[in-house]
C-alpha atoms as an extended CHARMM CRD file, in Angstrom:
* protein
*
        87  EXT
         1         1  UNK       CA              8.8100000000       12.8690000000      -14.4590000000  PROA      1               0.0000000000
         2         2  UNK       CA              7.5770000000       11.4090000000      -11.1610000000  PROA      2               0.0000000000
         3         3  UNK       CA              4.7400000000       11.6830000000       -8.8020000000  PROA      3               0.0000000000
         4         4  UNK       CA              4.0370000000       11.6320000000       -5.3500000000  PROA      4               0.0000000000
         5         5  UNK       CA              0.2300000000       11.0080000000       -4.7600000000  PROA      5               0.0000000000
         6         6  UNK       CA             -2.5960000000       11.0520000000       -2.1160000000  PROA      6               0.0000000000
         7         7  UNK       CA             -5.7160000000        8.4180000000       -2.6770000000  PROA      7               0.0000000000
         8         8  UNK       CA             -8.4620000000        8.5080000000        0.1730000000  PROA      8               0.0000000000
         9         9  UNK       CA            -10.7170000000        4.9070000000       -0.0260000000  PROA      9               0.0000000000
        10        10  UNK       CA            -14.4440000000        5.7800000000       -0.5510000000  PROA      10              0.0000000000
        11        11  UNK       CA            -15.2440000000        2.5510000000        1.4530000000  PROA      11              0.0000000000
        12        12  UNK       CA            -13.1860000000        3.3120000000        4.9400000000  PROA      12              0.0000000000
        13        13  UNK       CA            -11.9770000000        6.9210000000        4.2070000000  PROA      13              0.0000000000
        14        14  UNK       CA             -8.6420000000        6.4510000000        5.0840000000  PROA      14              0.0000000000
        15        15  UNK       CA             -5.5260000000        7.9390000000        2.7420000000  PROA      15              0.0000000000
        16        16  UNK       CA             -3.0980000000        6.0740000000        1.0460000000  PROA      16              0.0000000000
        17        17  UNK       CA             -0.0030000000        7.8350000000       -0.1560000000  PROA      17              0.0000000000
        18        18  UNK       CA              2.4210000000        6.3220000000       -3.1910000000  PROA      18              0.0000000000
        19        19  UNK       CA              5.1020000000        7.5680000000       -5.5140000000  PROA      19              0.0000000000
        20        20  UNK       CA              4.9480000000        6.4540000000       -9.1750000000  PROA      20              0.0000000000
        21        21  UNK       CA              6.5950000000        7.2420000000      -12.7360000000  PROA      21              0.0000000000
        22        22  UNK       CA              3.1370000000        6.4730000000      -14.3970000000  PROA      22              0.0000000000
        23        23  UNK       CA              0.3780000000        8.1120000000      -12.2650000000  PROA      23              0.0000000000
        24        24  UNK       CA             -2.4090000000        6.6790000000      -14.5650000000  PROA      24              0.0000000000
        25        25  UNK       CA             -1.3180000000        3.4520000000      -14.8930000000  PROA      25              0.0000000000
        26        26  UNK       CA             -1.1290000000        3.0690000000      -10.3730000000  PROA      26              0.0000000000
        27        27  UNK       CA             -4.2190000000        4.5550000000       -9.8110000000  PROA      27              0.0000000000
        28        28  UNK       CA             -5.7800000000        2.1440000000      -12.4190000000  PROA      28              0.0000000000
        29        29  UNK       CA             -3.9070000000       -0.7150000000      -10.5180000000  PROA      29              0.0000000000
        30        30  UNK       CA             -5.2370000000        0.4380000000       -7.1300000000  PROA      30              0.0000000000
        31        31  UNK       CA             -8.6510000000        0.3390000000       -8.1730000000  PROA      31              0.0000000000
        32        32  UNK       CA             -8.9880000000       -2.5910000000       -9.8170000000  PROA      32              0.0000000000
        33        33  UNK       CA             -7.9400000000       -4.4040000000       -6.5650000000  PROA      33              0.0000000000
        34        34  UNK       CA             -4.0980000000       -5.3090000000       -8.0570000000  PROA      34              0.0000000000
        35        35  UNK       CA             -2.0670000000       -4.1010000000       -5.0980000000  PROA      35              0.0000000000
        36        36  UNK       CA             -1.8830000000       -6.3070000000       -2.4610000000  PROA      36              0.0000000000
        37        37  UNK       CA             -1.6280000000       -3.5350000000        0.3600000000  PROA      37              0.0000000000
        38        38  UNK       CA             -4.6240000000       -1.8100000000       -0.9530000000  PROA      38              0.0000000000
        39        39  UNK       CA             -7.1170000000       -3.6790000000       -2.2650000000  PROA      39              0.0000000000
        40        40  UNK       CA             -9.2970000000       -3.8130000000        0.9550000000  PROA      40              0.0000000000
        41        41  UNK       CA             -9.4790000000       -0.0680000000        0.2370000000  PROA      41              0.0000000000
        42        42  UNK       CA            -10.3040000000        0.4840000000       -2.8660000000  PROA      42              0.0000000000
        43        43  UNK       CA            -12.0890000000        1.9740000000       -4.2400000000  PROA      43              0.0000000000
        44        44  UNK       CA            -10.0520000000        5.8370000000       -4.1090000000  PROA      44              0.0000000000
        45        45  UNK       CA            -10.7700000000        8.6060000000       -4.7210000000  PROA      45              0.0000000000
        46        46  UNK       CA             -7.6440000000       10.8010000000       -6.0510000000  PROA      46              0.0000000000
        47        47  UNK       CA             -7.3830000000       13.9290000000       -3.5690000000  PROA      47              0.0000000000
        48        48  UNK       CA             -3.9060000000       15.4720000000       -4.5180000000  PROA      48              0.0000000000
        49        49  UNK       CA             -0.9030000000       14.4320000000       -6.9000000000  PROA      49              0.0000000000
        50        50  UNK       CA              1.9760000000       16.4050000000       -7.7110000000  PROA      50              0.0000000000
        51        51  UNK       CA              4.7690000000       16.2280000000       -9.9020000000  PROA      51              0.0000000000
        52        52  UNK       CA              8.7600000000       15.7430000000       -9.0540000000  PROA      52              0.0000000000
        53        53  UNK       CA             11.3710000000       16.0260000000      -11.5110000000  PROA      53              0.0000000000
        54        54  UNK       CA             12.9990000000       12.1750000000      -10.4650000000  PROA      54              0.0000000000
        55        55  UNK       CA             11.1190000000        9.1780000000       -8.7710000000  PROA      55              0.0000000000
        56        56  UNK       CA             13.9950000000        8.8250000000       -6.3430000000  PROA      56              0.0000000000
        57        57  UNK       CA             13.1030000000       12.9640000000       -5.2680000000  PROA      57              0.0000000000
        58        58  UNK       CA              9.0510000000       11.5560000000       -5.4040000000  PROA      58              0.0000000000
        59        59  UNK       CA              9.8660000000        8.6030000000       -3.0580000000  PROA      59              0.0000000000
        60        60  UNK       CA             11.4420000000       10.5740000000       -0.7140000000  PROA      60              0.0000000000
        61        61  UNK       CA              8.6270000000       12.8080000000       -0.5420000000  PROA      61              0.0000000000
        62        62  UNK       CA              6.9160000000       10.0840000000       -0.2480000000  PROA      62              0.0000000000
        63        63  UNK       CA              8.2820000000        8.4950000000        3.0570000000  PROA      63              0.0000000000
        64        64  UNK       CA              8.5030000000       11.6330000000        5.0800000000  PROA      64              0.0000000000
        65        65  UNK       CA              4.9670000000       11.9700000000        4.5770000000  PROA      65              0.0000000000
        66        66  UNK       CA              4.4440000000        8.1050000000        5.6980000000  PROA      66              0.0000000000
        67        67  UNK       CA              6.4530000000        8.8350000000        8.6860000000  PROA      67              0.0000000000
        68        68  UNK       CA              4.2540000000       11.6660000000        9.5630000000  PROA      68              0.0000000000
        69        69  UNK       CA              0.8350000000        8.7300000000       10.1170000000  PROA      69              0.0000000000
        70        70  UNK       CA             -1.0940000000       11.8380000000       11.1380000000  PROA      70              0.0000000000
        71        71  UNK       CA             -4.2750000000       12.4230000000        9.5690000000  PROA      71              0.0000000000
        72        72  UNK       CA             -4.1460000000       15.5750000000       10.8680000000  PROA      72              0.0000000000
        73        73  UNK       CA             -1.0380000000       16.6370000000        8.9800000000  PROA      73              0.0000000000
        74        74  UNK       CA             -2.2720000000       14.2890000000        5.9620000000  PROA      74              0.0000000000
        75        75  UNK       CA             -5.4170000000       16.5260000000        5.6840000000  PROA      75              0.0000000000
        76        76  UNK       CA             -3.8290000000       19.8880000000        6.4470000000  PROA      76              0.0000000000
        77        77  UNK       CA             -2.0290000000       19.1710000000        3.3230000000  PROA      77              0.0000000000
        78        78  UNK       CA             -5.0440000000       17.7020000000        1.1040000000  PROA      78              0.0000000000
        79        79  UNK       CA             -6.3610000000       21.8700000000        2.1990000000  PROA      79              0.0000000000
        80        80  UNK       CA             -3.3760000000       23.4330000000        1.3660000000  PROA      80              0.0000000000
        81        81  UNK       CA             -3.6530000000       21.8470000000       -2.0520000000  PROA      81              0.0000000000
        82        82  UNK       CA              0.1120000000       21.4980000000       -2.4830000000  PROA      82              0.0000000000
        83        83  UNK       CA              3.0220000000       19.1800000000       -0.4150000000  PROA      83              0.0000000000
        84        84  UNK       CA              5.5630000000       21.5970000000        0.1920000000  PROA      84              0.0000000000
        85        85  UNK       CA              8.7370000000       19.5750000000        1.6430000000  PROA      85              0.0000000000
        86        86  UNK       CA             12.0350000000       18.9580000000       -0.1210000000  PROA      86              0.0000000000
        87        87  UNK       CA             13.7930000000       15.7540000000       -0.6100000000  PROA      87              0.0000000000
């Protein structure tokens, strides 16, 4: 079990999207300031997190949605309530 999830930082409102085996455990990690590419950010907010069957299927996910870097798209997804690409 794997997931692919979307944080948005209550202090700049931008998203941050990450792929993980142990949801709980990251989004512990990115608030408590322990990852070095988010910790200006933090705190989050969790906005949307769904489950994939493999992490290698949930990081794939992942970096099509990096590629997008369009809040636009980013947001029409948070509304949609569901990330609905294939690896």
């Amino acid at each position: 079990m794997a997931f692919v999830y979307i944080l948005k930082s209550l202090t700049f409102g931008k998203y941050y999207i990450g792929s993980t085996n142990n949801f709980k455990r990251r989004f512990i990690q990115h608030n408590a300031g322990r990852e070095k590419s988010t910790k200006w950010l933090k705190p989050f907010k969790l906005i949307l997190v769904q489950e994939y069957r493999t992490l290698s299927e949930a990081r794939i996910i992942e970096n099509k949605l990096k590629m997008f870097k369009s809040r636009k798209i980013i947001e029409k997804i948070i509304k949609e309530g569901v990330i609905k690409m294939t690896a």
